[in-house]
C-alpha positions in Angstrom: -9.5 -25.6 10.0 -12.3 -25.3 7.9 -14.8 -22.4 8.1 -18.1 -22.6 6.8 -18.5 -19.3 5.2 -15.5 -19.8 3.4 -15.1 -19.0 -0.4 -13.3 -21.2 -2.6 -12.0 -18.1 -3.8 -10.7 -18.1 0.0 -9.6 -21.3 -0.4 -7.6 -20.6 -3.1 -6.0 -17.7 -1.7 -4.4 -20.5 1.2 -1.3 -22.6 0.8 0.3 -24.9 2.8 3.5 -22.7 2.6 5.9 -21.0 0.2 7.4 -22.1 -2.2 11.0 -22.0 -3.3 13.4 -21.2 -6.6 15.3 -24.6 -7.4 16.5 -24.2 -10.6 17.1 -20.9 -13.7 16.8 -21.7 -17.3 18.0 -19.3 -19.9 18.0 -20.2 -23.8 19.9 -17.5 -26.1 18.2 -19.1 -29.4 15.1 -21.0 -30.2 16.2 -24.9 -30.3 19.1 -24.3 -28.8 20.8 -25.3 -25.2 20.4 -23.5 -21.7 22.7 -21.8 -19.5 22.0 -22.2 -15.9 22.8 -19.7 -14.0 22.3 -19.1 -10.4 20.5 -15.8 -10.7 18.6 -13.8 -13.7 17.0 -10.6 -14.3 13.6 -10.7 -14.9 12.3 -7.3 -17.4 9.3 -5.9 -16.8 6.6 -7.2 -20.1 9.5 -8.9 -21.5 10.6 -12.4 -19.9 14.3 -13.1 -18.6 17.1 -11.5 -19.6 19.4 -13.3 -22.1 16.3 -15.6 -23.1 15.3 -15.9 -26.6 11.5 -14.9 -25.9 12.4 -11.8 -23.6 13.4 -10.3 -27.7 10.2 -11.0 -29.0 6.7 -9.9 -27.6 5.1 -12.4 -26.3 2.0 -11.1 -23.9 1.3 -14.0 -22.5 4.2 -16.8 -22.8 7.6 -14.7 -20.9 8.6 -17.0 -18.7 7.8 -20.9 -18.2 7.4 -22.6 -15.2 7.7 -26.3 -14.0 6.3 -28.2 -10.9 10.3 -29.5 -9.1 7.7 -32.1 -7.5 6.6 -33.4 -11.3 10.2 -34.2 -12.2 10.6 -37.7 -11.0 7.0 -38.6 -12.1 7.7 -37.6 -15.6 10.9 -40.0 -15.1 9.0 -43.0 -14.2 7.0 -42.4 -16.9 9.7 -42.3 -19.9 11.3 -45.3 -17.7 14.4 -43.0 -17.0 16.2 -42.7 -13.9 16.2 -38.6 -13.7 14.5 -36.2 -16.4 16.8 -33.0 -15.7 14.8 -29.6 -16.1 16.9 -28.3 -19.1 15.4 -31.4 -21.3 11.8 -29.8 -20.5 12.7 -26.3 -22.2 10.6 -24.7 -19.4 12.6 -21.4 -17.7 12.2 -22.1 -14.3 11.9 -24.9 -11.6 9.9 -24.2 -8.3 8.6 -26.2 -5.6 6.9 -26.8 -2.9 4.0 -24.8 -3.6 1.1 -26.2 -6.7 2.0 -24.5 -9.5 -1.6 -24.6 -10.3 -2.8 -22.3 -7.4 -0.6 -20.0 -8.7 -2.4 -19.7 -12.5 -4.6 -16.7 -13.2 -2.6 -15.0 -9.7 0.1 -12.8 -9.4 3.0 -14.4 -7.2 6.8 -12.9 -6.1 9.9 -14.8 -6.4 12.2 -13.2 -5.1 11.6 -9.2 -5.2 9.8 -10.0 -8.9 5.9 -10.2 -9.5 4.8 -12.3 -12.0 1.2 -13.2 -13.3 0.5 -16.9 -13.7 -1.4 -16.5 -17.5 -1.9 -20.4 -18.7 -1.0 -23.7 -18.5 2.2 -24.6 -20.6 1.6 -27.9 -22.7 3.8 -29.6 -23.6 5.4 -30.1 -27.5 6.3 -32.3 -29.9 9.7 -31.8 -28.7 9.4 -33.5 -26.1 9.2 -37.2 -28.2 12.8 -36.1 -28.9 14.0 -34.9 -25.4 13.0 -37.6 -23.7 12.4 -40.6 -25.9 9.4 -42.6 -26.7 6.1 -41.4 -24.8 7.6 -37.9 -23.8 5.1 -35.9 -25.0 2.1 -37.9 -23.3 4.8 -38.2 -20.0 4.6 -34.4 -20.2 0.9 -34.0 -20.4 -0.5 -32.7 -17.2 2.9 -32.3 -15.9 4.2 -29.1 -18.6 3.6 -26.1 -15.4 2.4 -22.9 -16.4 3.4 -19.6 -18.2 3.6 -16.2 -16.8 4.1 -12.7 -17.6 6.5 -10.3 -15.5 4.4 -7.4 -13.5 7.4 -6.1 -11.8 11.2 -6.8 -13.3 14.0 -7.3 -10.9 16.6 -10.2 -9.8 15.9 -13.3 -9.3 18.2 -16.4 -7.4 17.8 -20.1 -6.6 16.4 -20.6 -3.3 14.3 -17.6 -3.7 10.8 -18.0 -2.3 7.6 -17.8 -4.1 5.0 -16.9 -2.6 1.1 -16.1 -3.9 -0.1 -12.7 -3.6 -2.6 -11.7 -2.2 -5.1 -8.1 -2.2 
């Protein structure tokens, strides 16, 4: 129930319920495929292990994140049956929780802490992954980036939950 002295920083601070893991995305090299494994190791300032960016230094960009909820609405809109996640190039799948609330917050998944940094637009890339209109299909749907607070392992079906002081 609502409360009349409540912030929206309170608000913000309340979900609905936890979220869960659904699917792993790791790509060795830029442009190429993803393996799918059923757990990762997340590194500390780094990404995922085995993933491409985790060798670089990317502050802000480590690991990508993708709303399982958006899936079958990007579908409809490319007129496909099923858009699967390793089309979107994003690292990880999660639902039942708004990725959204989870921007500018630190959230676990699993016994990992991420930092929700940005939203993750989609690229030019996506005209090719998923045919004609994929790019604008992707547009408000592309999830949100993260950086790794606290490294660790990760599995499908792991919760994620928002963190709060």
């Amino acid at each position: 129930m609502l409360k009349h002295d409540q912030t929206l920083a309170d608000l913000r601070s309340i979900n609905a319920s936890n979220g869960r893991l659904s699917w792993i995305g790791i790509r060795p090299k830029h442009q190429q495929g993803m393996i799918m494994p059923e757990k990762a190791i997340l590194l500390e300032n780094k990404g995922i292990e085995g993933d491409h960016i985790a060798k670089g230094s990317s502050r802000k960009r480590q690991v990508t994140l993708i709303q399982e909820e958006h899936l079958p609405i990007v579908s409809k809109l490319v007129n496909s049956n099923t858009v699967y996640p390793q089309l979107l190039r994003r690292n990880l799948v999660v639902g039942g929780i708004n990725l959204l609330a989870l921007k500018s917050e630190r959230f676990s998944i699993g016994e990992c802490v991420l930092e929700g940094t940005g939203l993750c637009h989609p690229c030019s890339r996506m005209e090719e992954a998923l045919g004609t209109g994929g790019y604008n299909a992707m547009r408000g749907h592309g999830g949100i980036t993260a950086i790794v607070i606290r490294g660790g392992t990760i599995a499908l079906h792991d919760s994620v939950v928002l963190l709060t002081e």
